[in-house]
C-alpha positions as CSV (number, residue, x, y, z in Angstrom):
1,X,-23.1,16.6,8.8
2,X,-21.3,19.7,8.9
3,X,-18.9,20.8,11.8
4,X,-19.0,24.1,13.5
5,X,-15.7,25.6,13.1
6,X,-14.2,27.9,15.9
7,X,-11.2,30.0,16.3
8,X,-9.7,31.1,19.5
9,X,-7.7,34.1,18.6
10,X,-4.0,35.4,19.2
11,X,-5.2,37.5,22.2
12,X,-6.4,34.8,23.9
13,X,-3.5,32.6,23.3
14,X,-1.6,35.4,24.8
15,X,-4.0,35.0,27.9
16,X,-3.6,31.6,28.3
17,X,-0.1,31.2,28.0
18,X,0.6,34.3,30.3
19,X,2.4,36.4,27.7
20,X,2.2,39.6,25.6
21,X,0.2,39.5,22.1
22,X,3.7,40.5,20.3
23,X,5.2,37.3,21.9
24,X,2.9,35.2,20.8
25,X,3.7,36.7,17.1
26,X,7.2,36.0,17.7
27,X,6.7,32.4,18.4
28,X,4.0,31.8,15.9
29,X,6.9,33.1,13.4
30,X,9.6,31.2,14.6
31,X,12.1,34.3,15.7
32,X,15.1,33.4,17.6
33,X,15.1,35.8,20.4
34,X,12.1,33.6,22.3
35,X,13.4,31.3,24.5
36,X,12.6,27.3,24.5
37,X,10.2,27.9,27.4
38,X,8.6,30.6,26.0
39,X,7.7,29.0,23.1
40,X,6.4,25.9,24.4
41,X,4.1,28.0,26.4
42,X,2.8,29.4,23.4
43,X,2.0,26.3,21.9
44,X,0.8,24.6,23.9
45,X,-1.8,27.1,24.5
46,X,-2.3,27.5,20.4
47,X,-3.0,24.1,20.4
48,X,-5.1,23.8,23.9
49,X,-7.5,26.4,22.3
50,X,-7.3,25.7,18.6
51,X,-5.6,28.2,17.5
52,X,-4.4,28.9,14.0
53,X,-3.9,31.8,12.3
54,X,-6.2,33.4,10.1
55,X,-5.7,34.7,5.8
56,X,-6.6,38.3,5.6
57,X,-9.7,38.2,8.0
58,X,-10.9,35.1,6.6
59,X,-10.5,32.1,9.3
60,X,-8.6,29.3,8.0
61,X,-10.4,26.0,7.4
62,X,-7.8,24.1,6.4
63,X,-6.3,19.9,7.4
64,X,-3.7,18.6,5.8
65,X,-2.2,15.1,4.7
66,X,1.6,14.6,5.9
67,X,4.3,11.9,5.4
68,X,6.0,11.6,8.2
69,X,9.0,10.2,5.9
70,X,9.2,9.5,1.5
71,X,5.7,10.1,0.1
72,X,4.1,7.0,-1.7
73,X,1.3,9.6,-3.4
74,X,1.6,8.1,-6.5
75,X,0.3,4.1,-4.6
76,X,-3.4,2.6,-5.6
77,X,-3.5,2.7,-2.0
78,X,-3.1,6.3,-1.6
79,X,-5.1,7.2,-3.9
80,X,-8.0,5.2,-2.4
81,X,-7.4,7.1,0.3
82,X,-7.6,10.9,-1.1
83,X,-11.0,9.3,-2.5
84,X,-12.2,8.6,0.8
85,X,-10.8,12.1,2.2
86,X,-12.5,13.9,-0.6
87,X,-16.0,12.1,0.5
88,X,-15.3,13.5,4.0
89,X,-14.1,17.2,3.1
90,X,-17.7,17.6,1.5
91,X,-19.5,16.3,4.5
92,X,-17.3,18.6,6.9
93,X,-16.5,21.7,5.0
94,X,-13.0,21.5,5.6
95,X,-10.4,21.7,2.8
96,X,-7.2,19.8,2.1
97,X,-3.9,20.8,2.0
98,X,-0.8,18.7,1.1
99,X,2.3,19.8,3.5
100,X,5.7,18.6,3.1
101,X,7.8,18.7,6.5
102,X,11.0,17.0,5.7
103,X,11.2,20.0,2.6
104,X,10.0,23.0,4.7
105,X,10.2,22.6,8.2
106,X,12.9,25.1,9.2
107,X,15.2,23.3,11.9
108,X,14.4,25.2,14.7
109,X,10.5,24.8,14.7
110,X,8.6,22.5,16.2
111,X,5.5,20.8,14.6
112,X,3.0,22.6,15.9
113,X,4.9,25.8,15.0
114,X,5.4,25.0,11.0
115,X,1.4,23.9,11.2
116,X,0.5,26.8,12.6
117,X,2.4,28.9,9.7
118,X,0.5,26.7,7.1
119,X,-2.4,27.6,8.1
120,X,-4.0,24.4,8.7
121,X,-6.1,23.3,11.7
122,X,-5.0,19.8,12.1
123,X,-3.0,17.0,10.2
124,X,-3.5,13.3,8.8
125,X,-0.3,11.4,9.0
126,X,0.8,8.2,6.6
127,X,4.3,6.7,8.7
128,X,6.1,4.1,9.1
129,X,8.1,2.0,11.8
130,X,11.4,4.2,10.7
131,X,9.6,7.7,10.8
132,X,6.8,7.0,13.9
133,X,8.9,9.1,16.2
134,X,7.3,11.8,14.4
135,X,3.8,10.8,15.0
136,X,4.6,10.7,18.5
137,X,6.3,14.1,18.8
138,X,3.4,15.9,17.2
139,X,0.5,14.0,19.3
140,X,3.2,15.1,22.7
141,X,2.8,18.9,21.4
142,X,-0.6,18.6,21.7
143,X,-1.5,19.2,17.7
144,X,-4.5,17.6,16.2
145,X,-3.7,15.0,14.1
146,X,-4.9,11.2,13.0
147,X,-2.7,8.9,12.0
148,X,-4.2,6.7,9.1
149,X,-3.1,3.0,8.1
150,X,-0.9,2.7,11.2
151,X,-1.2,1.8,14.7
152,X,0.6,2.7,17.8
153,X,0.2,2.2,21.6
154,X,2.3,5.3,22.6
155,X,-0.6,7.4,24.6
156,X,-2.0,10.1,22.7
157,X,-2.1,8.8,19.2
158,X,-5.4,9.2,17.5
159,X,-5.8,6.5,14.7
160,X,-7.4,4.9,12.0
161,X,-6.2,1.2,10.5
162,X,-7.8,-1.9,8.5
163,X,-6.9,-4.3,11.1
164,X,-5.9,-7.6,8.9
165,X,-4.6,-9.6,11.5
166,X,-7.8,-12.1,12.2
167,X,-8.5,-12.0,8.1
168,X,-4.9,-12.7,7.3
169,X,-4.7,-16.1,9.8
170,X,-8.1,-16.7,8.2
171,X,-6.5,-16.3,4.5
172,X,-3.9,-19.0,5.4
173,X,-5.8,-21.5,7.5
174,X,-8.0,-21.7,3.9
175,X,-5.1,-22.6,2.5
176,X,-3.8,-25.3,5.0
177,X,-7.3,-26.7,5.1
178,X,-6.7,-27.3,1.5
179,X,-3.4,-29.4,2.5
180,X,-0.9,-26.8,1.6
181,X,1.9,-26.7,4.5
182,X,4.8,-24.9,2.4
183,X,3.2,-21.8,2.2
184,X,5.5,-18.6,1.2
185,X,4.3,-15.2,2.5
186,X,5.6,-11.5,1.2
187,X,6.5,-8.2,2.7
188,X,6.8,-5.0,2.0
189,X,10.5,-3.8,2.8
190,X,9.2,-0.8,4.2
191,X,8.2,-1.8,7.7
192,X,4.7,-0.6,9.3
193,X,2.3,-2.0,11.6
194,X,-0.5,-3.4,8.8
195,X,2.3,-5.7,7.7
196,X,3.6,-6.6,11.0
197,X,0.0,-7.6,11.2
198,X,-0.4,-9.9,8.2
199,X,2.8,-11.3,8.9
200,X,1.9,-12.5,12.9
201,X,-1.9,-13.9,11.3
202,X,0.4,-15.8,9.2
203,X,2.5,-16.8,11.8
204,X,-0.7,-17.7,14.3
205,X,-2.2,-20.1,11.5
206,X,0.8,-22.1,11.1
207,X,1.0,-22.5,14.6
208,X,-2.3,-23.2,15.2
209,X,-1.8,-26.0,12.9
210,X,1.2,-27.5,14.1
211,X,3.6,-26.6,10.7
212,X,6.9,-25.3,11.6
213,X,8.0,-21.3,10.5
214,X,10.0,-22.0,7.7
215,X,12.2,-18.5,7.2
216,X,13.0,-19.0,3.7
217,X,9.2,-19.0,3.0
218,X,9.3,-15.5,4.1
219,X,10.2,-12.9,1.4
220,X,10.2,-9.3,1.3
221,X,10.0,-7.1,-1.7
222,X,9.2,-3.3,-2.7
223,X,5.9,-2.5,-3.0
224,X,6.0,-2.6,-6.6
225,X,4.3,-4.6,-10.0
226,X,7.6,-5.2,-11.3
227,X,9.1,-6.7,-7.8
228,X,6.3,-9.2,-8.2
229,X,7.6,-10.7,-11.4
230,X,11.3,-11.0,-9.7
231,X,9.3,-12.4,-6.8
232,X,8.1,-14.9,-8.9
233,X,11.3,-16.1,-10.7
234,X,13.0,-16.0,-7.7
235,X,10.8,-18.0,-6.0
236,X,9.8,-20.6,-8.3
237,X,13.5,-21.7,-9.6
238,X,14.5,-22.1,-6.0
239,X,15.4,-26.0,-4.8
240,X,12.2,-26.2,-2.6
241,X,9.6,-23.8,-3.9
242,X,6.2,-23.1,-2.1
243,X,3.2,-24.6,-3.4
244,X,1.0,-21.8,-2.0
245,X,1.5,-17.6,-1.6
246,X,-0.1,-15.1,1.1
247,X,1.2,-11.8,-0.8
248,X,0.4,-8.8,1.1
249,X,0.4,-6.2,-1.7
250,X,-1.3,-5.3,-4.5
251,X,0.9,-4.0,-6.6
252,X,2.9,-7.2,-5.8
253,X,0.7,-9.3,-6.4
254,X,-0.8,-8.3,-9.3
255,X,2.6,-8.2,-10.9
256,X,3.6,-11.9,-9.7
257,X,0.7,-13.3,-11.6
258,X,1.3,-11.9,-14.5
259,X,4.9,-13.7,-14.4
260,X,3.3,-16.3,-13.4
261,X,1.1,-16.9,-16.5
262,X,4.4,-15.6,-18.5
263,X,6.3,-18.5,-17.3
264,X,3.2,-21.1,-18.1
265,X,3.0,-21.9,-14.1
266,X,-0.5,-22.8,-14.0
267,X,-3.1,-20.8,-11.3
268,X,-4.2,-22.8,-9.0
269,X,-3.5,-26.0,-10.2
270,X,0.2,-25.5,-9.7
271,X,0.2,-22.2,-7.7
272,X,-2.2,-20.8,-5.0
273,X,-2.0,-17.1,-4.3
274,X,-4.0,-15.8,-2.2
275,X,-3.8,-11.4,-2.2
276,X,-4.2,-8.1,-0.2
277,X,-6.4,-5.5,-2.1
278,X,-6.9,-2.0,-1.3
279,X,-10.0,-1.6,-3.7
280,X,-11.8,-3.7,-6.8
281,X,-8.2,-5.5,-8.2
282,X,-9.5,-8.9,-7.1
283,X,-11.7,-8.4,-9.9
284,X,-9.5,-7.4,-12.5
285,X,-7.3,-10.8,-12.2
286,X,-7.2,-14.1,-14.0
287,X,-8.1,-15.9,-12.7
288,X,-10.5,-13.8,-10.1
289,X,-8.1,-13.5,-7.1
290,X,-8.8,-14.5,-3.6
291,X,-7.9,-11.6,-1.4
292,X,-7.8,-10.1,1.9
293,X,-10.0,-7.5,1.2
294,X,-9.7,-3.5,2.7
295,X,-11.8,-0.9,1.7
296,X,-8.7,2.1,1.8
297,X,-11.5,4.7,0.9
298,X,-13.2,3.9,4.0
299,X,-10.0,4.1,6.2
300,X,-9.5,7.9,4.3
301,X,-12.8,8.7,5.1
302,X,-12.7,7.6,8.8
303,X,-9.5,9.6,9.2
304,X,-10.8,12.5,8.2
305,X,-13.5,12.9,9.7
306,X,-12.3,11.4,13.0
307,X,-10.1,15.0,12.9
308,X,-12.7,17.0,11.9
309,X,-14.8,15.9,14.9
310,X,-11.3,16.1,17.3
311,X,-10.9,20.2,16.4
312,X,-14.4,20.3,17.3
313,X,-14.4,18.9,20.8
314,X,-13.7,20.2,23.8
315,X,-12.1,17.7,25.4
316,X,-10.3,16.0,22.6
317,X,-7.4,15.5,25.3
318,X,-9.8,12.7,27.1
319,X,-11.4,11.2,23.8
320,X,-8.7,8.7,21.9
321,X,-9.3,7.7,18.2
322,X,-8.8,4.0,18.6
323,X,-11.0,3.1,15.2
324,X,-10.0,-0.6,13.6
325,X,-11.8,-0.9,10.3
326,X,-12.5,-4.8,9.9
327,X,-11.4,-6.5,6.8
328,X,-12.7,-9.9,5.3
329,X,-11.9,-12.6,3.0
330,X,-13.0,-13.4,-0.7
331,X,-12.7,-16.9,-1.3
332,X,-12.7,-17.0,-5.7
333,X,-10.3,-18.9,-8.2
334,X,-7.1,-18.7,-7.2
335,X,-6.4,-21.3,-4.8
336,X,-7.0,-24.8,-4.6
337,X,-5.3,-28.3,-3.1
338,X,-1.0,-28.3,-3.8
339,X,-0.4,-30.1,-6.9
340,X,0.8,-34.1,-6.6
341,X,4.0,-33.1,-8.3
342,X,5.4,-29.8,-7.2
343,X,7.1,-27.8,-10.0
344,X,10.1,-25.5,-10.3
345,X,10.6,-23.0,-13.3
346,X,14.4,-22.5,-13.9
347,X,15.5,-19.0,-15.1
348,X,15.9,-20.3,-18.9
349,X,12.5,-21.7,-18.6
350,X,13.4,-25.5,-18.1
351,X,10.4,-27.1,-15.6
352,X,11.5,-29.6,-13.1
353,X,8.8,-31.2,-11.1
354,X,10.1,-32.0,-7.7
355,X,10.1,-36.1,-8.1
356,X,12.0,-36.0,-10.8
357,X,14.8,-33.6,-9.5
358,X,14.7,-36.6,-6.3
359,X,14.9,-39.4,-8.4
């Protein structure tokens, strides 16, 4: 399906907000001798009427992805979202730009403002807990934009989000109806909603099931391969180890099995881990790793498109993006029922099994 793409132009921004055409210019380009009122006139009618400038006499057709704080570009789970954006820009016929605010955003703009100077129509945001107050000024200027992996009730956020909360208390009620009740769940130490998520499905399970929140069973880590092979040697030569693991990455995860079969700790027998993936990971593990499962591309793809359809409607003011994109649960090899004798894995390699360190 393509999108009709229409431009209001700078005269009738000057209409609307009740101004001259050369005022308009001066806000559009940021020049100090506009007052605050002025400009928020101005943009507020740019972005009422969909305004953006246009290259030569060429309209742009141009959205762009932002990081409201450090960029992750470089993630598996990124990238499965650029493939699901690319999947979308044919279908739309708009491009993609990349725009980096925290670099060239001068001081004294607003959002909307450095936007509008891009060139771009509307934006996809990636944030966090720490940088959402920028999510939430840009949606109060009025711009177009869709927040994507994230969630937020403040009014006016459009966005799109694998919602992992039912999946995730599903992931560890498997594991307590296998008899596990020291189950261990990791955390990214960047806070965002998806985790907040996982982490209150695994709270609701163990609730649910009468086993008491245990807060050294909760560990948080960077999102990184490496920090799952700390995670792991941490873990497993502390006094009381868990016998199970809900691990809410996949970088993380993938690098704490690994250690796992480094340090000869048997999966499942002696281990359960159940995982998060992004994309097809769960396949590429030994053993084949039960996972919460997300499609990312498809969260990319929704988001996109979601803002294409936004620039395109006329009363994008009264119609919310609220889109959850379900996830589900792959039951395959690596869980199964705690082991009789728990083991611990010292960091010189020395295995105690738990009745022998209580004898």
């Amino acid at each position: 399906m393509m999108y009709h793409i229409s431009m209001a132009n700078i005269r009738s921004v000057a209409v609307e907000a009740g101004v001259s055409i050369a005022t308009v210019s001066r806000v559009l380009n940021n020049h100090a001798s506009v007052g605050r009122d002025i400009r928020s006139r101005v943009v507020t009618a740019a972005n009422r009427l969909g305004y953006t400038p246009s290259i030569g006499k060429r309209s742009t057709s141009y959205l762009a992805f932002v990081y409201t704080g450090p960029s992750s570009f470089s993630s598996p789970y990124d990238a499965m979202l650029m493939a699901g954006i690319a999947e979308a820009m044919e279908e739309t016929g708009y491009d993609l730009a990349l725009l980096n605010p925290q670099r060239d955003k001068k001081p004294a703009e607003s959002y909307s403002q450095f936007f509008l100077r891009k060139g771009v129509r509307g934006v996809i945001l990636r944030t966090t807990a720490g940088t959402r107050g920028v999510c939430h000024a840009i949606a109060e200027e009025g711009f177009p934009s869709v927040v994507v992996g994230s969630r937020s009730d403040q009014p006016g956020i459009n966005y799109v989000y694998g919602d992992s909360l039912p999946t995730s208390k599903q992931a560890v009620e498997h594991l307590i109806s296998l008899g596990h009740t020291r189950i261990g769940i990791t955390l990214s130490l960047v806070e965002d909603s998806d985790h907040a998520d996982r982490m209150q499905g695994y709270r609701q399970a163990l609730t649910d099931h009468g086993i008491e929140l245990d807060p050294q069973l909760i560990y948080r880590v960077p999102a990184q391969r490496p920090d799952g092979a700390q995670l792991i040697k941490r873990i497993l030569s502390g006094p009381s180890p868990p016998t199970a693991l809900f691990i809410t990455d996949p970088a993380v995860v993938i690098g704490a099995v690994n250690q796992a079969h480094r340090m000869d700790v048997k999966i499942p027998q002696e281990l359960s881990i159940i995982g998060l993936d992004d994309g097809d990971d769960r396949n590429d593990v030994y053993p084949q790793l039960t996972a919460v499962c997300q499609d990312a591309s498809q969260l990319g793809y929704e988001a996109f498109a979601a803002l294409a359809r936004l620039i395109g409607s006329a009363d994008r003011d009264k119609t919310p993006v609220r889109l959850a994109v379900p996830t589900w649960l792959e039951v395959h090899d690596t869980t199964a029922p705690p082991p009789d004798c728990p083991v611990r894995v010292l960091p010189d390699g020395t295995r105690v099994h738990q009745q022998e360190q209580n004898a």
